[in-house]
C-alpha positions as CSV (number, residue, x, y, z in Angstrom):
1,X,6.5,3.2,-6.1
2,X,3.7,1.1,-5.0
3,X,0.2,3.0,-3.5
4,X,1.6,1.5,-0.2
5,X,4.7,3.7,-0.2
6,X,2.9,6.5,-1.8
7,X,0.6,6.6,1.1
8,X,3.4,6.0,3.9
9,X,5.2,9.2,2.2
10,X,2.2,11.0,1.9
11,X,1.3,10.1,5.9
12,X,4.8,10.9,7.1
13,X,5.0,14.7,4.6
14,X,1.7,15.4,6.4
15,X,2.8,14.9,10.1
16,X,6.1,16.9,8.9
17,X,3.8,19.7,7.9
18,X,2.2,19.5,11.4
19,X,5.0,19.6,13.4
20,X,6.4,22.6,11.5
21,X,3.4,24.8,12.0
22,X,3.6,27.5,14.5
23,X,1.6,26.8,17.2
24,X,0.7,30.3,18.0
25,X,-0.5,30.7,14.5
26,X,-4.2,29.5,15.0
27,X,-5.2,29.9,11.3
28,X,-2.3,28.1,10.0
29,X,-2.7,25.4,12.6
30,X,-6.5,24.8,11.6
31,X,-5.4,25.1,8.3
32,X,-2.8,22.0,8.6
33,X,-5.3,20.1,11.3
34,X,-8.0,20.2,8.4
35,X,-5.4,18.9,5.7
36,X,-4.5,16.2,7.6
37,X,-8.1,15.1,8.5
38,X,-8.7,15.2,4.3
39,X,-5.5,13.4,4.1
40,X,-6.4,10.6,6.9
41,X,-10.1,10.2,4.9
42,X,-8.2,9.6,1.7
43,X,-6.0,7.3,3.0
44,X,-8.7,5.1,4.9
45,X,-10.4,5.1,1.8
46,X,-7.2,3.6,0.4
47,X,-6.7,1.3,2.6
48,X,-10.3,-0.1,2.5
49,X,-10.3,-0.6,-1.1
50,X,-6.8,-2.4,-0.5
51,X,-8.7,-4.5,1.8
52,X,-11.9,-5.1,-0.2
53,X,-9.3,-6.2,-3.5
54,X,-7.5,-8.5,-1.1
55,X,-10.8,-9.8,-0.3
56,X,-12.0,-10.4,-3.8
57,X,-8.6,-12.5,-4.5
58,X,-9.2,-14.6,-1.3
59,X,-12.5,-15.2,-2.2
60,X,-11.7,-16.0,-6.1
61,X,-9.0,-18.6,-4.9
62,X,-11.5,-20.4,-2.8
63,X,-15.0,-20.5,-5.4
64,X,-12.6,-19.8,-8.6
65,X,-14.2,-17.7,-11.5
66,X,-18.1,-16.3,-11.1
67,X,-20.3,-14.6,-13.2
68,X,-21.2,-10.9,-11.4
69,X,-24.4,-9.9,-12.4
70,X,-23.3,-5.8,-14.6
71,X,-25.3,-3.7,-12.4
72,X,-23.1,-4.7,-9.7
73,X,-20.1,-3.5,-12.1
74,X,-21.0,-0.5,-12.3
């Protein structure tokens, strides 16, 4: 399973868990609100690095190979 499924199934599990809570239970309901918010961070992160490696390929296509400077590595 590819990070894109893993995130789709991790998106969709969450939104199941928030539609299941009780909605009179207010701790459990702040409890699942704040999971999802952690969950929704982790997955824009995700999907920004996707972006920012999809980048890096379009880029390397167009200039080919380049020497990166290894303080920028890391």
């Amino acid at each position: 399973m590819g990070i894109s499924e893993k995130v789709s199934e991790s998106l969709l599990a969450q939104l199941d868990r928030l539609e299941a809570v009780d909605a009179s239970n207010a701790d459990a309901l702040r409890m699942e609100i704040s999971r999802a918010k952690a969950v929704q961070g982790i997955t824009s992160q995700l999907i920004a690095n996707g972006n920012m490696t999809l980048e890096a390929c379009r880029l390397k296509l167009e200039y080919g190979e380049v020497k990166v400077p290894k303080g920028l590595l890391g």
